[in-house]
C-alpha positions in Angstrom: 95.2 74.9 83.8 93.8 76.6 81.1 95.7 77.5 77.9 94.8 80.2 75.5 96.2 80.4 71.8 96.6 84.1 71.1 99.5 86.8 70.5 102.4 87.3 73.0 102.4 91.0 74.4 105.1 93.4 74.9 105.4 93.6 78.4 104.9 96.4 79.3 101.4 96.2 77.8 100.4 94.0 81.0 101.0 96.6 83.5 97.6 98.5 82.6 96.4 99.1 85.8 99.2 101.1 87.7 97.7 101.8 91.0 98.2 97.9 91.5 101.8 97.6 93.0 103.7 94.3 93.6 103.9 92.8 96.6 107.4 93.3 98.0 108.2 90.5 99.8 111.7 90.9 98.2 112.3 94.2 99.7 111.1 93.3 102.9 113.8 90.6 103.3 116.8 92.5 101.9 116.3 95.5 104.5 115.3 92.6 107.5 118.6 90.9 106.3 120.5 94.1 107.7 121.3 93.0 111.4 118.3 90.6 112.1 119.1 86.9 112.4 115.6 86.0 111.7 114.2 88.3 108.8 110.6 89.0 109.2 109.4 86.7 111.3 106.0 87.7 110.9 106.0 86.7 107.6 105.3 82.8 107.4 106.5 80.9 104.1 105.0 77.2 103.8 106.9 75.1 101.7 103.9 74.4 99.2 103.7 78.2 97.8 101.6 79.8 100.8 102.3 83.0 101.9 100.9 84.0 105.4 102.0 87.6 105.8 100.9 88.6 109.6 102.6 92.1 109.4 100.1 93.4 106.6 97.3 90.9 107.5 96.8 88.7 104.4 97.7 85.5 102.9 99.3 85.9 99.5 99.3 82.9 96.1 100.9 83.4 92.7 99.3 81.7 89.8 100.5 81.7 86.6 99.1 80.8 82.8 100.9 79.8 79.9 100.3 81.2 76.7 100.7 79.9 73.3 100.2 81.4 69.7 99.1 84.9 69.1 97.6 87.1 71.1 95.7 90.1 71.1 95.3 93.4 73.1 91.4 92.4 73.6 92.2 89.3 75.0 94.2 90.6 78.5 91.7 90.0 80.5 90.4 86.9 79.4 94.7 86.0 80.1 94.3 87.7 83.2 91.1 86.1 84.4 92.8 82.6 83.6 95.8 83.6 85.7 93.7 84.6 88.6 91.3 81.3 88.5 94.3 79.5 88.9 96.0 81.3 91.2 92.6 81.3 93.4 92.2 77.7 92.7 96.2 77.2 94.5 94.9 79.1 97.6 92.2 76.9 97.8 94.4 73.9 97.8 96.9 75.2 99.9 95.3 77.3 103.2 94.9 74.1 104.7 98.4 74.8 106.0 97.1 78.0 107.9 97.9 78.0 111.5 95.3 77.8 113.7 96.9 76.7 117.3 99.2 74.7 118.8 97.9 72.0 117.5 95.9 72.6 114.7 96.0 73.9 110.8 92.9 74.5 109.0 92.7 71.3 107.5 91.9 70.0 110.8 89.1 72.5 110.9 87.7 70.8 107.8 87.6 67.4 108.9 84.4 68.2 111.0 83.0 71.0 108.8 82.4 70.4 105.3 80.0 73.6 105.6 83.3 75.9 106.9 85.2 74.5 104.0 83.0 75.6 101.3 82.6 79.0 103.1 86.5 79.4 103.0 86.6 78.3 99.1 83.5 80.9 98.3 85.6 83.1 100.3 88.8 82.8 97.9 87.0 82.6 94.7 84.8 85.8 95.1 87.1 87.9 97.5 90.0 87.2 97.1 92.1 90.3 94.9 94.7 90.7 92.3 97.4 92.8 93.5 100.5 92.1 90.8 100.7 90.9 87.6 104.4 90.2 85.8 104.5 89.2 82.1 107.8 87.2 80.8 107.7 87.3 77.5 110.6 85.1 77.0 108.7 82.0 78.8 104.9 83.4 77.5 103.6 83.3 81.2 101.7 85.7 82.8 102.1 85.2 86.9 99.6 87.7 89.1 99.7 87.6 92.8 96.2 87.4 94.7 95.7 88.5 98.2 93.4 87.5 101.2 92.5 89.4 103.9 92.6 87.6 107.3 91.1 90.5 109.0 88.1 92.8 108.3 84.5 92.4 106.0 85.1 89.5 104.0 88.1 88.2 105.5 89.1 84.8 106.4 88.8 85.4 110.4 85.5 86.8 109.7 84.6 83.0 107.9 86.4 81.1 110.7 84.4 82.9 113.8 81.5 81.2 113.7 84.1 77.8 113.9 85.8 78.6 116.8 83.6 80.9 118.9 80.0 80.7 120.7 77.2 81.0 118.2 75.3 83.0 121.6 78.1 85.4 122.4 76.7 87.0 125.2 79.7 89.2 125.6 78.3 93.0 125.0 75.7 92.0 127.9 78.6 91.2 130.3 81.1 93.4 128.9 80.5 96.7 127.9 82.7 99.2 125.4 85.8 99.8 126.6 86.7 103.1 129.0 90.1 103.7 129.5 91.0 103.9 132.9 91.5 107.4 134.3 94.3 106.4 136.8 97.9 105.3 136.4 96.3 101.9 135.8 98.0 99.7 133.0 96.1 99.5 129.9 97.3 96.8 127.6 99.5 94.1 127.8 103.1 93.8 125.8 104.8 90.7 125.3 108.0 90.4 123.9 108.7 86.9 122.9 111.8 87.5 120.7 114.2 85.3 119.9 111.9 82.4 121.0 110.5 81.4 117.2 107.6 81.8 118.4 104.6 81.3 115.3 101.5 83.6 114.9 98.7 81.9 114.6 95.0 82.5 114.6 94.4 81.5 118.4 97.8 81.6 120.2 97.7 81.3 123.9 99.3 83.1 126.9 99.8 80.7 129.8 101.9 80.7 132.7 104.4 77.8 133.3 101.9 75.0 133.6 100.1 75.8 130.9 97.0 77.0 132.7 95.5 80.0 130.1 96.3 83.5 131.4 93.9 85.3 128.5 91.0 85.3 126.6 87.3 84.4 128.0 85.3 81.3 126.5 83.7 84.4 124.5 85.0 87.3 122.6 83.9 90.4 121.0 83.3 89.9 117.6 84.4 93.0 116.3 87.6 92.9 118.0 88.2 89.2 116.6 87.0 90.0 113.2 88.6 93.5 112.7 91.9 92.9 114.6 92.6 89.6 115.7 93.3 88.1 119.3 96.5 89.5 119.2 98.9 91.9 117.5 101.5 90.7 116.3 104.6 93.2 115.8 108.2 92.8 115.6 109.3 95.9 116.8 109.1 96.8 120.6 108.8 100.3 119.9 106.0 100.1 117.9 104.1 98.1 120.1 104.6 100.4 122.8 103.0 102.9 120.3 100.5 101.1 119.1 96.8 102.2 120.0 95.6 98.7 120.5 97.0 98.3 124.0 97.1 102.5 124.9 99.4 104.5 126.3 100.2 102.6 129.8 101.0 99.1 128.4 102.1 96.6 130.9 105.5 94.6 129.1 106.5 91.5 129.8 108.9 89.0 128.9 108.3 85.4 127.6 110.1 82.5 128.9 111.5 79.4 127.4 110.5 77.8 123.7 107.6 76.2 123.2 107.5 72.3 123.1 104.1 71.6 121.1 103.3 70.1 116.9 103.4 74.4 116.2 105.3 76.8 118.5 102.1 79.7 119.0 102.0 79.8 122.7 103.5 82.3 124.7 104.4 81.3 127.9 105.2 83.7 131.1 107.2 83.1 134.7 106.0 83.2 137.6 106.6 87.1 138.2 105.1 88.1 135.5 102.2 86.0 136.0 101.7 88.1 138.8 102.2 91.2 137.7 99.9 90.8 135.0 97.1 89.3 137.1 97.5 92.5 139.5 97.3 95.4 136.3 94.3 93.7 134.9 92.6 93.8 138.1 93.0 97.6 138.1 93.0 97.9 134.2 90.5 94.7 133.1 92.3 95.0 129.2 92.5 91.2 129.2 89.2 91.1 128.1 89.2 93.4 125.6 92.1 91.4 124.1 94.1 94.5 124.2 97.6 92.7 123.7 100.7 92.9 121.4 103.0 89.7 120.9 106.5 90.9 119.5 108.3 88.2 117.7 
């Protein structure tokens, strides 16, 4: 950790910038804490300092640097830019608790690919943002919060698809855009997997009762994967049935029993609903699309 001998500042001389706002993961819980026995469950806290935040899509560090001596009001940035290193340098350490599937974190993923792990680190150190800084001048620390995506242009599901997906994607030759069927036909598929504790994760699965896969072809649009994820994860059932992602005839369904696996991402349905979703995506084909909501 770097330390820098210059002139503590008043603290409200840190907050220069003051379209950056904090990151309320505070707030969040004291309104979830009102009638919810599990407050925001799409918000994932490891016990080593990792914040996987799957309702605003982005995985969240706080890194701090210690400052002795004087300072001055030229040397800020250089504070700040010693802050963020570390703070980067904590992600870096610590996303190798990110949730990939049932069975696997990231770390796994970088047992076998010393190339992916490098790709995630360039990925933090040159993309990663500052969205909060705090200033105690009491303790002479200055703590900013960084923030990475996990979903769009230089986002961490844009580094991992090359990982986890076929290099030849032939899937715009089999599957063309999307058209919305013109019938009564359903056109997305809603889980609701409440009270379950069930885990996002990068690659969940939705299987029936003997675990036989009920979604997602060996090969995926990339845009879809990149941009939105496999699935959408909400924990409201009324916004899901809003949501665009899955249109305006979703088929919902109810998940069944808690999953017994190393991490609990799998969604499992009964026989019925196997059925019935079998029988709308004959008429609606949105399985492929991955248009599907998982409310947790």
């Amino acid at each position: 950790m770097m330390t820098l001998s210059i002139r503590a500042l008043a603290e409200d001389e840190w907050h220069w910038d003051r379209s950056i706002q904090p990151y309320s993961l505070e707030e969040d819980e004291e309104a979830a804490l009102k009638g919810k026995v599990n407050p925001l469950p799409l918000v994932v806290k490891f016990p080593n300092g990792l914040i996987v935040d799957w309702k605003k899509g982005v995985i969240v560090v706080r890194g701090q640097e210690f400052i002795t001596g004087k300072t001055t009001p030229q040397n800020k940035n250089l504070i700040e830019a010693g802050a963020a290193y570390n703070a980067k340098i904590k992600m870096n350490n610590l996303i190798d608790e990110f949730r990939i599937d049932r069975t696997r974190r990231l770390a796994d993923l970088f047992e076998g690919s010393y190339k992916l792990k490098a790709r995630i680190k360039d990925l933090i150190m040159s993309r990663s943002k500052v969205i909060h800084r705090k200033y105690w001048e009491g303790k002479k620390i200055l703590e900013v919060t960084i923030t990475l995506k996990m979903f769009g242009k230089d986002s961490l599901s844009e580094a991992l698809y090359w990982s986890l997906f076929y290099w030849e994607n032939p899937w715009d030759k089999y599957y063309p855009a999307y058209k919305p069927p013109t019938s009564e036909s359903y056109t997305g598929l809603i889980i609701d997997a409440r009270g379950l504790d069930v885990e996002p994760a990068f690659l969940p699965r939705i299987v029936n009762e003997s675990e036989e896969s009920l979604y997602r072809d060996k090969y995926v649009k990339y845009d879809i994967v990149v941009n939105e994820g496999l699935v959408l994860y909400l924990d409201d059932i009324d916004n899901a049935i809003l949501n665009q992602r899955i249109g305006r005839n979703p088929l919902i369904v109810k998940a069944i029993t808690k999953v017994k696996s190393a991490y609990r991402t799998d969604v499992i349905l009964g026989e019925e609903d196997e059925k019935k979703l079998k029988e709308a995506d004959k008429q609606g084909k949105f399985l492929k699309y991955l248009r599907a909501v998982i409310v947790i």
